[in-house]
C-alpha positions as CSV (number, residue, x, y, z in Angstrom):
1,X,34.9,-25.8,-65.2
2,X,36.2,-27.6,-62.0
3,X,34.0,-25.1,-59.9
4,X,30.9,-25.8,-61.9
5,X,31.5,-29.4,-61.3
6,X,31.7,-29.1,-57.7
7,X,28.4,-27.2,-57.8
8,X,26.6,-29.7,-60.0
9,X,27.6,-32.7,-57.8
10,X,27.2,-30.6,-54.5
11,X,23.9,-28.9,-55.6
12,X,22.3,-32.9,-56.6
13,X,23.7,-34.8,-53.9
14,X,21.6,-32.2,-51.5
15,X,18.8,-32.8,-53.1
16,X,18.6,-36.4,-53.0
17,X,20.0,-36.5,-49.5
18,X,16.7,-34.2,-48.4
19,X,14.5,-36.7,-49.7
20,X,16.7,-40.0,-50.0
21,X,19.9,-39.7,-48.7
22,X,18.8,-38.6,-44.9
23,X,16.3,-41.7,-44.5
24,X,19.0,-44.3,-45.9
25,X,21.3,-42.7,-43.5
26,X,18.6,-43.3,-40.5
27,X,18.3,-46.9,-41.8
28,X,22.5,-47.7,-42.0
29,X,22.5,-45.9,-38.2
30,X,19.3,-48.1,-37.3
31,X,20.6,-51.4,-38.2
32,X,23.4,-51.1,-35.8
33,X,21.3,-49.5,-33.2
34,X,20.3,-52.0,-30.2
35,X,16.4,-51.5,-29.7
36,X,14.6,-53.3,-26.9
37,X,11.9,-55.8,-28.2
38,X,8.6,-54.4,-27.7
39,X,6.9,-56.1,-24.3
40,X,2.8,-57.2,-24.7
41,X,1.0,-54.2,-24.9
42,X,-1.1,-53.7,-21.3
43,X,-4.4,-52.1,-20.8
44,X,-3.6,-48.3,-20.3
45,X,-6.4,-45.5,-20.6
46,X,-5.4,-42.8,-19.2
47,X,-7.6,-39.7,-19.4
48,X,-7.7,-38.1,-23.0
49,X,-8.4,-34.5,-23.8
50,X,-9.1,-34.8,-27.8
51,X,-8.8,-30.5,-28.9
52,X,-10.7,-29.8,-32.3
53,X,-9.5,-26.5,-33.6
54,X,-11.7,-24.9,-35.6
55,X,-13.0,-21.5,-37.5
56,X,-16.3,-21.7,-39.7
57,X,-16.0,-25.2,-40.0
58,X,-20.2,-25.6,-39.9
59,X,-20.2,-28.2,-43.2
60,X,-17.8,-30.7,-41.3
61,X,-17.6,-30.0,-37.4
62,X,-21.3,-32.4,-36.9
63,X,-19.2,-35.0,-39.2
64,X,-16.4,-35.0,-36.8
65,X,-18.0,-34.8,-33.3
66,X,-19.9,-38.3,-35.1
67,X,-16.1,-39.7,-35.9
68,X,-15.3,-38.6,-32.7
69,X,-17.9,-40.1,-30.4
70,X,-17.6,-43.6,-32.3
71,X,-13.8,-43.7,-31.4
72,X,-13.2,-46.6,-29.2
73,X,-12.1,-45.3,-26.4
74,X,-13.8,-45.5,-22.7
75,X,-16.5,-42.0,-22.8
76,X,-15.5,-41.6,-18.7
77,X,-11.8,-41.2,-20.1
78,X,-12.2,-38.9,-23.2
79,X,-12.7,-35.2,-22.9
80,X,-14.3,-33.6,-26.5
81,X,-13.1,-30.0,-26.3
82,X,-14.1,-28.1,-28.9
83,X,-11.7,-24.9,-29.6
84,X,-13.9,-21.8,-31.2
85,X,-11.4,-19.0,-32.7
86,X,-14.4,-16.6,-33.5
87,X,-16.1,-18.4,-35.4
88,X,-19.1,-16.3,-37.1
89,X,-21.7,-19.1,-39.2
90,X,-23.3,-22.0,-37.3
91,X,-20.3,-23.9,-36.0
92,X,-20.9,-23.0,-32.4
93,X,-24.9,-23.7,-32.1
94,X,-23.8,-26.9,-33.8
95,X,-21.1,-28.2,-30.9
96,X,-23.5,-27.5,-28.5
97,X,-26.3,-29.3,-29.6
98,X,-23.7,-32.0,-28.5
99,X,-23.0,-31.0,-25.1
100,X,-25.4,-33.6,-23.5
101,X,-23.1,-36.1,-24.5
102,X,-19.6,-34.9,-23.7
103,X,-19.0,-32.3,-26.3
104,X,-17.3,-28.9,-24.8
105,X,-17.2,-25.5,-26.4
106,X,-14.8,-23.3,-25.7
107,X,-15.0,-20.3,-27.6
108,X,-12.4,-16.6,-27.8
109,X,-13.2,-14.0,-29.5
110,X,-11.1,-11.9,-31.7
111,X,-9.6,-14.2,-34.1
112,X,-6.5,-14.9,-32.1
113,X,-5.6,-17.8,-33.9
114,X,-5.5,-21.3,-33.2
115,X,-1.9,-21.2,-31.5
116,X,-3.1,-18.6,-29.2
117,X,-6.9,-20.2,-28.6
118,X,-4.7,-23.8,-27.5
119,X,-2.3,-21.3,-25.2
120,X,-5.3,-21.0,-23.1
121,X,-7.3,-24.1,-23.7
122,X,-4.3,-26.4,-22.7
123,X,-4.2,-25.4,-19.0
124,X,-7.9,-26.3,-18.5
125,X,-7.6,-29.7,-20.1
126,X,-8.8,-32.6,-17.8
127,X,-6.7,-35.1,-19.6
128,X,-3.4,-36.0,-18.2
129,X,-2.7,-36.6,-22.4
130,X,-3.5,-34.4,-25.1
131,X,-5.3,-34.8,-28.6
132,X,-4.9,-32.6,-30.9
133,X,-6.9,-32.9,-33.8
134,X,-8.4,-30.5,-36.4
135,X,-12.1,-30.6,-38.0
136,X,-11.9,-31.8,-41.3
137,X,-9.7,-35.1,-40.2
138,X,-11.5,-38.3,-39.5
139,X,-10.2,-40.4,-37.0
140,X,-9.8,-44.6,-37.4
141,X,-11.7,-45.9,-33.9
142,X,-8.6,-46.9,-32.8
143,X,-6.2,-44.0,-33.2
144,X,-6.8,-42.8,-29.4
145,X,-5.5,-46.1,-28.2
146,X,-2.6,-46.3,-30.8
147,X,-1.2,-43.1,-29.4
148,X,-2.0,-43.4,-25.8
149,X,-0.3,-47.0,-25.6
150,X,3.1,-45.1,-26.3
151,X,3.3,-43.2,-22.7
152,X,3.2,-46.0,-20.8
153,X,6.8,-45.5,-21.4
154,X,8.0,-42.7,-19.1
155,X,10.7,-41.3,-21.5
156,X,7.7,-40.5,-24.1
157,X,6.4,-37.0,-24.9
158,X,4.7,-37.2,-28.1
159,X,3.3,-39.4,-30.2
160,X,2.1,-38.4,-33.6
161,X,0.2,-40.2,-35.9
162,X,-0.1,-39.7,-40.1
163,X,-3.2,-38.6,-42.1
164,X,-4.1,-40.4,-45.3
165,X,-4.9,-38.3,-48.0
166,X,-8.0,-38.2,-50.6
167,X,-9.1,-36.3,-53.3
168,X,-12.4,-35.8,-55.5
169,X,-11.1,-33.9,-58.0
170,X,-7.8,-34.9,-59.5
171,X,-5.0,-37.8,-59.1
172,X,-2.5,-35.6,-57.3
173,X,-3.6,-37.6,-54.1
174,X,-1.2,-39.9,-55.6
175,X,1.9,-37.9,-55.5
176,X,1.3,-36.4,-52.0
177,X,1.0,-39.6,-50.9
178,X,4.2,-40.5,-52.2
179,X,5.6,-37.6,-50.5
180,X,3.9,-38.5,-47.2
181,X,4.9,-42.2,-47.6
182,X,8.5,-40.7,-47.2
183,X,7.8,-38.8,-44.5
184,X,6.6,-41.5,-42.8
185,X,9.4,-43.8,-43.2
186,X,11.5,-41.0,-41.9
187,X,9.5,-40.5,-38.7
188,X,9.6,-44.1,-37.5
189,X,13.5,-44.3,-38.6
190,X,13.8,-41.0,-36.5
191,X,12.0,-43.1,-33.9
192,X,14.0,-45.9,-34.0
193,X,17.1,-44.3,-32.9
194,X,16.0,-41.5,-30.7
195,X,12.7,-39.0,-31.5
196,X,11.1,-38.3,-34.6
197,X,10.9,-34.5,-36.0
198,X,7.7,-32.8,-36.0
199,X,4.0,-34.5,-36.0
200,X,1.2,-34.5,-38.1
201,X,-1.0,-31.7,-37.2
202,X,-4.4,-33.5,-37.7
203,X,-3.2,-36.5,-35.2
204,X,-0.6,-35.7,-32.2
205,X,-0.3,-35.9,-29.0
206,X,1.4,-35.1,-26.1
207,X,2.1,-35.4,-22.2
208,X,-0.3,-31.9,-20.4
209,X,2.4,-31.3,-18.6
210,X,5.5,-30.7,-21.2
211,X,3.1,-27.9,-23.0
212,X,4.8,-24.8,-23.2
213,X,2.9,-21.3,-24.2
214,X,3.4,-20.8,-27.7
215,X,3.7,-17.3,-29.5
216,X,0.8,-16.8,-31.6
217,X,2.5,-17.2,-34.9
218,X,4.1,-20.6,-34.2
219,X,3.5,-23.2,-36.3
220,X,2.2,-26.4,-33.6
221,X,2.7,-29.0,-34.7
222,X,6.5,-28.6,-35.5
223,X,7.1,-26.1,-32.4
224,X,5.8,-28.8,-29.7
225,X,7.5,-31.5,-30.3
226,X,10.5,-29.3,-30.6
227,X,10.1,-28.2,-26.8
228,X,9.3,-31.7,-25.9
229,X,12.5,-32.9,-27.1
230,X,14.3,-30.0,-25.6
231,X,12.9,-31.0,-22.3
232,X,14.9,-34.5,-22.5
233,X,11.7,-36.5,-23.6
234,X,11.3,-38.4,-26.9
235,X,8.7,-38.4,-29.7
236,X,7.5,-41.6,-32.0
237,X,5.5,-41.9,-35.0
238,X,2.5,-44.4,-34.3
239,X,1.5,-45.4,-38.1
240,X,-1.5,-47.5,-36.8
241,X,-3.0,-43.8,-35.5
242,X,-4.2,-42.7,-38.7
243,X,-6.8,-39.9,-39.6
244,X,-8.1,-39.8,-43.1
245,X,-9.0,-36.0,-44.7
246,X,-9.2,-35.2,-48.1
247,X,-6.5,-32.6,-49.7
248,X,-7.4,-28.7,-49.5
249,X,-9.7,-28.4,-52.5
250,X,-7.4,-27.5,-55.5
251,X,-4.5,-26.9,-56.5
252,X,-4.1,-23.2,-55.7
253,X,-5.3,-23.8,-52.1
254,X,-3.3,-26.5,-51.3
255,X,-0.4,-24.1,-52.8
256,X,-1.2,-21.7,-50.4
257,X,-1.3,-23.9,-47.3
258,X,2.3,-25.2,-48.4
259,X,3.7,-21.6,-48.3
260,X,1.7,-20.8,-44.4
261,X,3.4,-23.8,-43.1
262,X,6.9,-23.1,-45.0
263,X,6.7,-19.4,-43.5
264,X,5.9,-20.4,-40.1
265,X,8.8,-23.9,-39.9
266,X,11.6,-20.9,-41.1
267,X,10.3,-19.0,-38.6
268,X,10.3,-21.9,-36.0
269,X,13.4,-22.6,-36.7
270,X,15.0,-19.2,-36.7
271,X,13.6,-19.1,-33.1
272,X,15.3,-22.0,-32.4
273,X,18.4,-21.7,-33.9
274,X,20.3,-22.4,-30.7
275,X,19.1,-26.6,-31.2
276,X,20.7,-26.5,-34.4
277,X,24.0,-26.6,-32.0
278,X,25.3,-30.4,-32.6
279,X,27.8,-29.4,-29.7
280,X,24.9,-28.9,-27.3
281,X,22.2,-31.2,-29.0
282,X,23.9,-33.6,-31.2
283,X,21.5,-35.9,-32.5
284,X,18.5,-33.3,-32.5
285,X,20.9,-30.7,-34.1
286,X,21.6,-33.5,-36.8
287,X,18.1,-34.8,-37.9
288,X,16.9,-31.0,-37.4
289,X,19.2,-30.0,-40.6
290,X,18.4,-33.1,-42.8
291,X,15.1,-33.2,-42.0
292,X,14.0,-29.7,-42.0
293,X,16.7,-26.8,-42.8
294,X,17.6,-28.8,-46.0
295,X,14.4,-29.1,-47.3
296,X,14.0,-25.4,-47.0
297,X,16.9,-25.0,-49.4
298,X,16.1,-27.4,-52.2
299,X,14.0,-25.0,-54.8
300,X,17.6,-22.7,-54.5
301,X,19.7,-26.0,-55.3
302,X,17.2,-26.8,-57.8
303,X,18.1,-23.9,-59.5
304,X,21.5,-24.4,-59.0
305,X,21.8,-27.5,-60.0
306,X,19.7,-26.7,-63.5
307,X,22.3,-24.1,-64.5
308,X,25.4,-25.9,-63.8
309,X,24.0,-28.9,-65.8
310,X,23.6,-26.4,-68.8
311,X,27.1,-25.2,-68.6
312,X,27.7,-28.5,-68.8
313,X,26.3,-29.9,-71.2
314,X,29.3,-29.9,-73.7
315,X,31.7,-31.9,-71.5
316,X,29.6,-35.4,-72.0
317,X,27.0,-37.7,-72.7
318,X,26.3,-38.3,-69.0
319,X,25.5,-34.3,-68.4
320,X,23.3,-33.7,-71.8
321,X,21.2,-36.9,-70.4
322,X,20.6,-35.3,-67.1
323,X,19.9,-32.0,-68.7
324,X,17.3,-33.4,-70.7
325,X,15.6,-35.5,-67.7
326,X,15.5,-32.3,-65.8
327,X,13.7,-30.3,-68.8
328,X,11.4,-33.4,-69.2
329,X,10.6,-33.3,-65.9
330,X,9.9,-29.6,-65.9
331,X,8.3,-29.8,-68.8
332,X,5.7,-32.9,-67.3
333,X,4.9,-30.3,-64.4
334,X,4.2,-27.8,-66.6
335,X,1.8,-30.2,-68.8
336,X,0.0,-31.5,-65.5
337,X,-1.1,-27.6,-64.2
338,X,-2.7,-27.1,-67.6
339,X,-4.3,-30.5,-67.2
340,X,-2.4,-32.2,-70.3
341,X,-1.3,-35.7,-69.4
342,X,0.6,-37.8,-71.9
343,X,-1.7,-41.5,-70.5
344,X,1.9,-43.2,-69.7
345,X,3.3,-39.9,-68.6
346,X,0.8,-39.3,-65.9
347,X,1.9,-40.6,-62.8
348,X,5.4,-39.3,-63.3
349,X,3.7,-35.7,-64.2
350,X,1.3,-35.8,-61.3
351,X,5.1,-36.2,-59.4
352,X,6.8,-33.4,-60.9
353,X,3.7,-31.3,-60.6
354,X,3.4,-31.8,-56.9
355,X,7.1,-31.8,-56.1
356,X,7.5,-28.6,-58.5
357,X,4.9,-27.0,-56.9
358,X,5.9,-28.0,-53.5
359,X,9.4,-26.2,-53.7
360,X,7.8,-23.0,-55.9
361,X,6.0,-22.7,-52.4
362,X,8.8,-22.7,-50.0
363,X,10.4,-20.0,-52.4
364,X,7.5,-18.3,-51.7
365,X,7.4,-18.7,-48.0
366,X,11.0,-17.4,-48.2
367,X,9.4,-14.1,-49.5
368,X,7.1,-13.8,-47.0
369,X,9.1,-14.2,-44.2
370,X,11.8,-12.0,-45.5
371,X,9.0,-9.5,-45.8
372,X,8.3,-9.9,-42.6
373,X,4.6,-11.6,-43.4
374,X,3.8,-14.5,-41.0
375,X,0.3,-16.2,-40.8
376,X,-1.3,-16.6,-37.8
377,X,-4.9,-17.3,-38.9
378,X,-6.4,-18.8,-42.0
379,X,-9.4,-19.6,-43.8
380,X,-10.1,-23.2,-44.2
381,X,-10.8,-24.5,-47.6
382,X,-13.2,-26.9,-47.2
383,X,-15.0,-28.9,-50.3
């Protein structure tokens, strides 16, 4: 049973290190990493080109141009571009009723895709710094400034700030909130000892002149950053930059988001397979595999980990406990999809529901991409 053992051990220590392990790793490196004291923050308002990407977004693209012209942020330095991929209801006549006070359209036709519709937006961007934002995320009136302030430092590329997430219709707001409260605890670790991983979609931005021409397919917001870095600049997470939007409408749509993004990030990476080098990139190459390739794997160690635990439930007390956590927690995720929640249970079954979920995706993402499916437009689902 020695080889089951090893499996069992192996299979859960890579699951807590994705989620745990990685950002108590960050911390131990942190605390005996020298970081300069932050000086007094100076006036700096550089010009801004703010990107909305949209596609039939006409019940909340008037709500955001109104978020966007209240952010505080000097009008003479903010360019509003608004990025049309083909959209077909009223989204366009309603941009332009805004163009008297700032408001840009700029639309392509074919539904190209909002990769390929920034390919050609980016080079025609007045702003030395670049927004990129989407139309269902509202912005705090300060998030401009709270990422701007960052390039004052020469060495910066991108700054991304978080979304805060709401919901109408259930609880499980709760749990991805827990999930994003991890993420962003391992973004400004990241941060403190080099560059953070990926940014937020919704809220990011970066230096015009480190934006590189995407392939349609790439996933953004995980693909610039990477080419940032890869240029010798650095990224940080800016938590006071915060956008607030509410989750995708249900359950099934927000499953279906989960497994776009996990097909395009195995893609990404796959494309850049070369940075997972530690030789060449060393710390990149390390917080690229805890923070991103071994999440990818978890649903397979999942798995793996379930089935050694069964095989071992007759060697002790300490393995039939497990076992039985891990079918209650099943079990609570299965409860919480057909909307049965034990009252005390709830949160934890709103947890294993979302977490369950979240990895069932990624399997599924896997499929696509080893079908050779990639997404390179979408539908938004919008409440």
């Amino acid at each position: 049973m020695s080889f089951i053992t090893a499996l069992f051990w192996l299979s859960g220590f890579f699951i807590f290190y994705s989620y745990f392990g990685y950002p108590l790793l960050l911390w131990l490196i942190a605390s005996f990493s020298k970081r300069p004291e932050a000086g007094a923050r100076k006036a700096f308002e550089p010009k801004v080109t703010l990107f909305i990407s949209v596609y039939n977004e006409e019940k909340s693209i008037e709500e955001k141009i109104m978020n966007t012209l209240d952010l505080n942020y000097p009008k003479k330095s903010l360019e509003v571009v608004v990025i049309s991929d083909g959209s077909t209801d009223r989204t366009d006549a309603i941009v332009s009723k805004y163009a008297d006070q700032g408001v840009r359209l700029r639309r392509y036709e074919g539904r190209i895709g909002k990769t390929a519709c920034l390919n050609q937006a980016v080079p025609l961007a007045e702003g030395e710094i670049i927004v990129f934002s989407d139309a269902n995320s509202k912005y705090d009136r300060e998030a401009i400034r709270e990422l701007v302030h960052h390039f004052q430092d020469q060495q910066i590329g991108f700054v991304t700030g978080m979304t805060k997430y709401i919901s109408s219709q259930d609880d499980s707001s709760d749990s991805i909130g827990l999930y994003w409260k991890i993420e962003k605890v391992t973004k400004e670790l990241e941060s403190k000892i080099g560059s953070c991983i990926g940014a937020d979609g919704a809220i990011f931005a970066i230096r015009k002149g480190l934006y590189q021409p995407l392939k349609a397919y790439d996933i953004n917001d995980f693909v610039i950053p990477l080419r940032v870095i890869e240029q010798g600049y650095r990224g940080r997470l800016e938590s006071g930059a915060f956008c607030v939007e509410e989750t995708a409408g249900g359950s099934k749509e927000e499953f279906g988001r989960q497994v776009r993004i996990t097909n395009r990030t195995i893609r990404a990476i796959v494309n850049h397979r070369h940075l997972l080098n530690p030789f060449g990139y060393g710390l990149l190459s390390f917080k690229l595999l805890s923070h991103k390739v071994c999440r990818l794997f978890v649903p397979f160690l999942m798995f793996v980990f379930l089935i050694a635990n069964l095989l071992l439930v007759s060697q002790g007390a300490f393995y039939r406990v497990v076992f039985y956590g891990q079918l209650l927690f099943y079990v609570l995720a299965a409860l919480s999809s057909l909307n049965l929640r034990i009252s005390f249970l709830s949160r934890i079954s709103s947890v294993s529901h979302t977490f369950t979920m979240a990895n069932l995706a990624i399997v599924s993402g896997w499929v696509k991409y080893l079908k050779g499916e990639t997404a390179v437009v979408w539908v938004p689902s919008r409440k």
